[in-house]
C-alpha positions as CSV (number, residue, x, y, z in Angstrom):
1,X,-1.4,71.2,-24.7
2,X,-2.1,70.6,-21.1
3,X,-3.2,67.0,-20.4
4,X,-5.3,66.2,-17.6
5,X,-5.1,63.8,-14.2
6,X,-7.6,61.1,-14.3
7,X,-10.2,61.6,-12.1
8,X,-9.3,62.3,-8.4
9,X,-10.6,64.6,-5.6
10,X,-8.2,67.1,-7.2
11,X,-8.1,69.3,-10.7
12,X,-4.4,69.6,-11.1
13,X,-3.5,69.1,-14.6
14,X,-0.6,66.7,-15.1
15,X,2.2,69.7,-15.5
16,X,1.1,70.8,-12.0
17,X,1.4,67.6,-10.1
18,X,4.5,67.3,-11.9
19,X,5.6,70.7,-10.5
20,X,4.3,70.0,-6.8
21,X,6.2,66.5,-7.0
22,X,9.4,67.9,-7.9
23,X,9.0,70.5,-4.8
24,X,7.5,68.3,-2.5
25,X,8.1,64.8,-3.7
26,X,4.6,63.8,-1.6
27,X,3.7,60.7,-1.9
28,X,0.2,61.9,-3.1
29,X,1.5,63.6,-6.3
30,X,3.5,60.7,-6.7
31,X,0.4,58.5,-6.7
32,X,-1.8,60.9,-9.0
33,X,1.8,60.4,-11.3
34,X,1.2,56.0,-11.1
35,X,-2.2,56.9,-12.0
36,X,-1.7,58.9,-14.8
37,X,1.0,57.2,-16.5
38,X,-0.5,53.7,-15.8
39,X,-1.3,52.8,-19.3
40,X,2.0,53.1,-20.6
41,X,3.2,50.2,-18.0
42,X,0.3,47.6,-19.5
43,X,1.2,48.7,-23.1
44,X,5.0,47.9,-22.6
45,X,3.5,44.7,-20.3
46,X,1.3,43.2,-23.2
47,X,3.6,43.6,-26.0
48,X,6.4,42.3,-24.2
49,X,3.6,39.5,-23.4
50,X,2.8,38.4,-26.7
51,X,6.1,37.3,-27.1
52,X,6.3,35.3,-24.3
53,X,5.0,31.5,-23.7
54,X,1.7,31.3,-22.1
55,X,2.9,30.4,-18.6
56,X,4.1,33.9,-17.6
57,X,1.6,36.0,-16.3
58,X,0.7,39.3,-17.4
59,X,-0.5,40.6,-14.1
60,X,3.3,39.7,-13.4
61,X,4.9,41.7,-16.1
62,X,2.3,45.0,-14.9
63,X,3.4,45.0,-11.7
64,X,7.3,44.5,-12.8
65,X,6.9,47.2,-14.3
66,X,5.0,49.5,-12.2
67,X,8.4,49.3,-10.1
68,X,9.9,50.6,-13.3
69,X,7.2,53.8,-13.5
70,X,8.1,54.6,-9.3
71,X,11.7,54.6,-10.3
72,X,11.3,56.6,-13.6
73,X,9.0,59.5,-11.8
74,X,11.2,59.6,-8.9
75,X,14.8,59.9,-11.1
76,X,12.9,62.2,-13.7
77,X,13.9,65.9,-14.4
78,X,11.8,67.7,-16.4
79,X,14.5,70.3,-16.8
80,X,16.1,68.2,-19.2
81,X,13.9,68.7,-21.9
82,X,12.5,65.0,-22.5
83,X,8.9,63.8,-22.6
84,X,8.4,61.8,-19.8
85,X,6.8,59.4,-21.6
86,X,10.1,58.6,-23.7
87,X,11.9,59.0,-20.6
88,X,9.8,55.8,-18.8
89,X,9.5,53.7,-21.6
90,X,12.7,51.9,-21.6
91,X,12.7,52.0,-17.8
92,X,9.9,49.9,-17.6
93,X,10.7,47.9,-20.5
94,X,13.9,47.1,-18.5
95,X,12.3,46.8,-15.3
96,X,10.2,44.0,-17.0
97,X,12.7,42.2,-18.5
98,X,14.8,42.5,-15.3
99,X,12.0,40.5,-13.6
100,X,11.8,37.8,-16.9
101,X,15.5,37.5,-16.0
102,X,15.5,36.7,-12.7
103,X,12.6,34.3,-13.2
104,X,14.4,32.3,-15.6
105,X,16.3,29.4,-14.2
106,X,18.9,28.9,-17.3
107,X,22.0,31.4,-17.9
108,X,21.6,33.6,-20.9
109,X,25.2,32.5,-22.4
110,X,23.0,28.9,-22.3
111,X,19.8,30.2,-23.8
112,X,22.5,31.9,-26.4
113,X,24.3,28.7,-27.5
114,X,20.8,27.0,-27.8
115,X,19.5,30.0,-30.4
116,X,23.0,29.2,-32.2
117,X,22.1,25.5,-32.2
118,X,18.6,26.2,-33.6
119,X,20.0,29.1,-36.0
120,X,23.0,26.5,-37.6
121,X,19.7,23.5,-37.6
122,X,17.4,25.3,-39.6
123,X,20.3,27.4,-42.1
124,X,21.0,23.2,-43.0
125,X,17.9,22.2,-43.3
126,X,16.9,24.6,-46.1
127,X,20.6,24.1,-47.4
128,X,20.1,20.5,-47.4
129,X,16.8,19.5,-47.6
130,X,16.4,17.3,-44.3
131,X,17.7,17.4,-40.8
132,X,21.2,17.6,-40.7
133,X,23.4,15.2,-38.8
134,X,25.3,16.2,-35.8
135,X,28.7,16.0,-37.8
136,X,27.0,18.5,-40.6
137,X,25.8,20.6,-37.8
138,X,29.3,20.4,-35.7
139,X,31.0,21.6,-39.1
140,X,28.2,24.6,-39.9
141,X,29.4,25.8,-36.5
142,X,32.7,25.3,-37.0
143,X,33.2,23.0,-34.1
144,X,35.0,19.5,-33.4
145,X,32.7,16.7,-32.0
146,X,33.6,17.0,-28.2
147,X,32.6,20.4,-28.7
148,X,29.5,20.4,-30.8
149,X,27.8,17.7,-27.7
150,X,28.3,20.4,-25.1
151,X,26.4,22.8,-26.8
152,X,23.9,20.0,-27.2
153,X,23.9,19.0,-23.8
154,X,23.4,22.6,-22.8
155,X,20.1,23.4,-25.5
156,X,18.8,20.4,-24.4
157,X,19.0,21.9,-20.8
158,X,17.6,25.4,-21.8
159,X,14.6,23.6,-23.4
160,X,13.4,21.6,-20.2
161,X,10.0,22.5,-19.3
162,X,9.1,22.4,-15.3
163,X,6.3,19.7,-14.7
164,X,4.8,22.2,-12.1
């Protein structure tokens, strides 16, 4: 089944600009490529989206990445037997998330020992019924007291919210 370039001022179906970019590597076949395969950035944009707070941008996450799409159609060999479409998809997933990264302000070990804070507060609270103490919690996470308030200290830092 041969699947067709959107509209353009040529007729090529998709396998032949495929086969003229891998010859030529033209920038035009590489465009009709970005064209074609644009869909498949805003899928992996929007679901990656709805899992995000409302401050980050969608229009942010697209164009992250569309980065990821130019690198996957430019590293891509059809020779190796995989649909490009499950070739680009964790490219641009990762391309994306590459850009969440570098956007985010706290370390990931920090945003780590935060979900372990929340994760050891809410396994106590079922246990016990009502918000557990810090000592109950520094003993759920098998820690000593010193301990336990660095971990604190450093949730409490992944959970500031800029005032801009």
């Amino acid at each position: 089944m041969k699947t067709h370039a959107p509209k353009t001022n040529t007729s090529l179906t998709i396998d032949e600009i495929w086969t003229q970019f891998q010859q030529t590597r033209a920038s035009h076949h590489r465009n009709l490529l970005m064209e074609h395969y644009r869909d498949l950035v805003r899928y992996a944009a929007e679901r990656l989206h709805a899992k995000l707070p409302d401050k980050v941008e969608l229009d942010d996450l697209v164009s992250a990445g569309t980065f990821g799409l130019m690198d996957a159609i430019d590293a891509y060999d059809p020779g190796r037997g995989v649909k490009f479409e499950t070739y680009c998809a964790p490219r641009i997933k990762g391309s994306i998330l590459d850009e969440l990264r570098s956007m985010d302000w706290v370390p990931r070990l920090v945003r780590a020992r935060a979900h372990q804070l929340a994760k050891a507060t809410h396994t106590l609270e079922m246990h016990l019924g009502r918000k557990p103490d810090e000592q109950e919690l520094a003993t759920e996470l098998n820690m000593d007291v010193e301990e336990f308030s660095r971990l604190q200290r450093d949730a409490n830092a992944a959970s500031l919210v800029s005032l801009n």
